[in-house]
Structures are given as C-alpha cells and as structure tokens.
RODO-2510 file (C-alpha; in nm, 4 decimals, decimal comma):
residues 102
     n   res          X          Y          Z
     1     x     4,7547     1,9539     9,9195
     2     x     4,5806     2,0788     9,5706
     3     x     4,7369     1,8364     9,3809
     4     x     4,6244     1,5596     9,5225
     5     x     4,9742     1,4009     9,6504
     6     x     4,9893     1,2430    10,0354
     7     x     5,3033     1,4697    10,1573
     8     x     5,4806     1,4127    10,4897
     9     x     5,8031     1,4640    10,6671
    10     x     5,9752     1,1520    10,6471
    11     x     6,1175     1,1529    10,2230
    12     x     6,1440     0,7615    10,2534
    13     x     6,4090     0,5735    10,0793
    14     x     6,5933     0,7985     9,8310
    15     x     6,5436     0,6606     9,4498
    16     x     6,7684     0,3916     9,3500
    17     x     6,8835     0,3362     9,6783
    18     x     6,8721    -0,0664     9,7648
    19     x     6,6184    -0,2136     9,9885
    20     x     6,8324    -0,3481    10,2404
    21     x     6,5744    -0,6036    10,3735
    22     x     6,5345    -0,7388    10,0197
    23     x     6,9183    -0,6975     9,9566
    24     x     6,9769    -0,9716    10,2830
    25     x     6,7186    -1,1967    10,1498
    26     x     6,9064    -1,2139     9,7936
    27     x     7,2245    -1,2683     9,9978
    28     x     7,0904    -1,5550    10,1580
    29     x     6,8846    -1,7504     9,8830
    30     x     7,2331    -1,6976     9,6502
    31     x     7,4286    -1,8333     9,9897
    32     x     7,1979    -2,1227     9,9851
    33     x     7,1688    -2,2212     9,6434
    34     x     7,5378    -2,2118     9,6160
    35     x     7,6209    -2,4701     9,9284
    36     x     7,3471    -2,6692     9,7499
    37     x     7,4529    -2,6631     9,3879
    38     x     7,5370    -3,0427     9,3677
    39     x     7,2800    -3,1546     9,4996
    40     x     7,0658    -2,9502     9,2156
    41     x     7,2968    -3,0831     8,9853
    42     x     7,2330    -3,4465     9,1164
    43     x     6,8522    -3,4303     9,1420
    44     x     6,8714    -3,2808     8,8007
    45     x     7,0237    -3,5711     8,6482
    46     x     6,7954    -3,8188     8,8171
    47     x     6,4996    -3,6378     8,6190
    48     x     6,3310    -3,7488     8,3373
    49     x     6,3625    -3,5932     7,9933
    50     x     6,0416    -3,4023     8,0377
    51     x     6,0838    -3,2788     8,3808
    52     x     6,4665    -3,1791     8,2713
    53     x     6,3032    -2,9460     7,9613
    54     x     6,0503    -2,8245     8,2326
    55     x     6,3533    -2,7068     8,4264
    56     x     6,5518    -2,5690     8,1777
    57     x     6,2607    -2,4075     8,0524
    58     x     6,2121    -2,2003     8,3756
    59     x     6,5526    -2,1472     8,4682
    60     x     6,6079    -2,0087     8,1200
    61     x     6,3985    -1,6847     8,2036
    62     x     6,6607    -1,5708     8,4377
    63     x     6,9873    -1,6588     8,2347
    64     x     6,8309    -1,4344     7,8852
    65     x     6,5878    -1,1300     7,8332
    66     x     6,2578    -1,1821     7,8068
    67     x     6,1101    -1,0932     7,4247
    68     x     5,8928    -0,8157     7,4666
    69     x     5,5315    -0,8776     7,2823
    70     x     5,4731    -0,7743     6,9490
    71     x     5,1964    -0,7081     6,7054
    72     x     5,1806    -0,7652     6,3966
    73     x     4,8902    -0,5975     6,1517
    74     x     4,8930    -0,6906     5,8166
    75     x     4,6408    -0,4978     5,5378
    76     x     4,4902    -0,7777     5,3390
    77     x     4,3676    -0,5595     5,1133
    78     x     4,7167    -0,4596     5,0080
    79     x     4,7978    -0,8449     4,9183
    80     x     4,8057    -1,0290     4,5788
    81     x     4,5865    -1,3230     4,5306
    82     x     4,9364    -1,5438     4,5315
    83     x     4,9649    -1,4129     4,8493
    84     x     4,6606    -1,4473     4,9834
    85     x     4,6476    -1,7899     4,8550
    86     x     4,9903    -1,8923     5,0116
    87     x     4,8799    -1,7590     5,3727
    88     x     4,5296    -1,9517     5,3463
    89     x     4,7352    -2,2576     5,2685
    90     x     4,9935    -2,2535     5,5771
    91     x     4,6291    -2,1652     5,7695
    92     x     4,5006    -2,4689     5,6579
    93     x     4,8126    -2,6880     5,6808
    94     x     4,9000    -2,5617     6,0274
    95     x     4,5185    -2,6331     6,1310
    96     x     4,5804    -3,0221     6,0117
    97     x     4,8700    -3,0247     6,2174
    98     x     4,7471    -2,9588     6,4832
    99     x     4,4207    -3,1773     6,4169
   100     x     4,6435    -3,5097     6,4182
   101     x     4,8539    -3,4199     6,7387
   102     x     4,5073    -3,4077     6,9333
***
C-alpha cells in the first residue's frame, strides 16, 4: 500500500471493455429517435429560421470534430510599423462594428 493506490480483489471492468448499462441506454435513445425521425423532421420544419440555426447549430457538434483551442502569441516587437499600423486599424474597425450592432 506504499504507493498510495486503493488495491482490492475484484480488477473491475477490463480497459476498453463496453459498459453494458451505458451500451443499453445508447440502444434505446438510437431505437427511439429512429421510430421518431419524422416527427423531428416535421417539428423541424414548423420552426422558425432562428430556432432552425439553433438546431442545426447543436446537432452539428455530433455530425463533425470539435476544433481543439488554439493560441496564438504574436511578438510585437518583431513587427514593422506597416504592420503594426494595419492590425491597429482592423482593431479599430472591428471595435465600430461591433459599436453599431449594439
């Protein structure tokens, strides 16, 4: 016990073997949504344009990867005055954008 790990008889479930609880519940919500797949489609149609992005827009996340987050550093000092200048600009026009959709 010097390492600091709980150890016991029982192993558990052997790595990458399926949950079989969780593998029934996936079985039935697939089961489900395909008997009701028209009626999706149906109550889909009868939403507005918003609501129909909003929709897409979640549904989307299980149809493609997700992006993973990046970062992006930049050394300022390294830049021109051009291209300083230019990046202040899109700053500034981006700001004023966004001032006149509020």
């Amino acid at each position: 016990m010097g390492d600091g790990k709980f150890k016991h008889g029982n192993p558990g479930r052997p790595k990458g073997a399926v949950n079989k609880k969780t593998q029934n519940l996936r079985e039935k919500i697939n089961e489900f949504l395909n008997n009701q797949w028209g009626n999706l489609i149906e109550s889909y149609n009868e939403l507005d344009a918003r609501d129909k992005f909003l929709f897409f827009e979640k549904l989307l996340q299980y149809g493609l990867p997700k992006l993973q987050a990046t970062s992006l550093t930049m050394d300022f000092e390294k830049l021109n005055e051009e291209q300083l200048d230019e990046i202040i600009n899109a700053l500034i026009q981006k700001s004023n954008e966004q001032e006149r959709k509020s």
